[in-house]
C-alpha positions as CSV (number, residue, x, y, z in Angstrom):
1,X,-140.8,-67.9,-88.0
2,X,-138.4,-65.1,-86.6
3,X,-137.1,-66.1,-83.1
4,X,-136.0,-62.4,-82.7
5,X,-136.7,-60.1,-79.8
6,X,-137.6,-56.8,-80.1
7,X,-137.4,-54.1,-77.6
8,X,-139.5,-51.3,-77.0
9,X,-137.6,-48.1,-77.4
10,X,-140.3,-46.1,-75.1
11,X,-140.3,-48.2,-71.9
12,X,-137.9,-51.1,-72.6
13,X,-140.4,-53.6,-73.0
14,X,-138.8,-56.8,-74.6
15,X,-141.6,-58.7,-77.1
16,X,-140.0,-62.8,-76.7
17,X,-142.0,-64.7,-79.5
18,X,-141.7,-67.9,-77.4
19,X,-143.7,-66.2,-75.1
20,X,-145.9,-64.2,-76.9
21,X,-148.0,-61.4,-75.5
22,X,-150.7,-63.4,-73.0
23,X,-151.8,-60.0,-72.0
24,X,-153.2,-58.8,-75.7
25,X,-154.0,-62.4,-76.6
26,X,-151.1,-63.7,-78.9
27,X,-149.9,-66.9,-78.6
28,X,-146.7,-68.2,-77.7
29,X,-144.8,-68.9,-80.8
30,X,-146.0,-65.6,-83.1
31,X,-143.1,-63.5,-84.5
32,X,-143.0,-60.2,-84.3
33,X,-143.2,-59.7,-88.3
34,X,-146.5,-61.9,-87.2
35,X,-148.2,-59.0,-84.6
36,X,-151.4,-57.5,-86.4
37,X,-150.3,-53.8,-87.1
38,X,-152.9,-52.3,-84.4
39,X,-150.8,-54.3,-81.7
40,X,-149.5,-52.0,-79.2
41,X,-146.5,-52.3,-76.0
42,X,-148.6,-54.1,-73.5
43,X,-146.6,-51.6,-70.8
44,X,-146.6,-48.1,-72.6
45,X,-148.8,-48.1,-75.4
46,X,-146.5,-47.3,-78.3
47,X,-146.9,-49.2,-81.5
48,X,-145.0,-51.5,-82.8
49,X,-142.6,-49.5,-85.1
50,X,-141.5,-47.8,-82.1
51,X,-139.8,-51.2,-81.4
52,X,-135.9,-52.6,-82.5
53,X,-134.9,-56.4,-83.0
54,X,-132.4,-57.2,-80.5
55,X,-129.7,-59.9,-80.1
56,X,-129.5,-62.4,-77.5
């Protein structure tokens, strides 16, 4: 599993896998590579190739 964050390039958004998304319903400990390809930013809406991996 990929501890990466990824930022959303729209709002600024930052996807933490080990928090997850408790908003849409995905678990603590998913990846990003993981998040079913209709997931969405919680915040703006944009899908998920709108997002970047950033470093800690």
């Amino acid at each position: 599993m990929s501890k990466k964050k990824h930022k959303c390039i729209s709002c600024g958004y930052v996807y933490d896998p080990e928090v997850g998304d408790p908003i849409s319903g995905i678990p603590a400990g998913t990846s990003f590579e993981e998040l079913p390809e209709g997931w969405i930013c919680p915040l703006c809406g944009v899908n998920k190739v709108l997002f970047f991996e950033i470093s800690e």
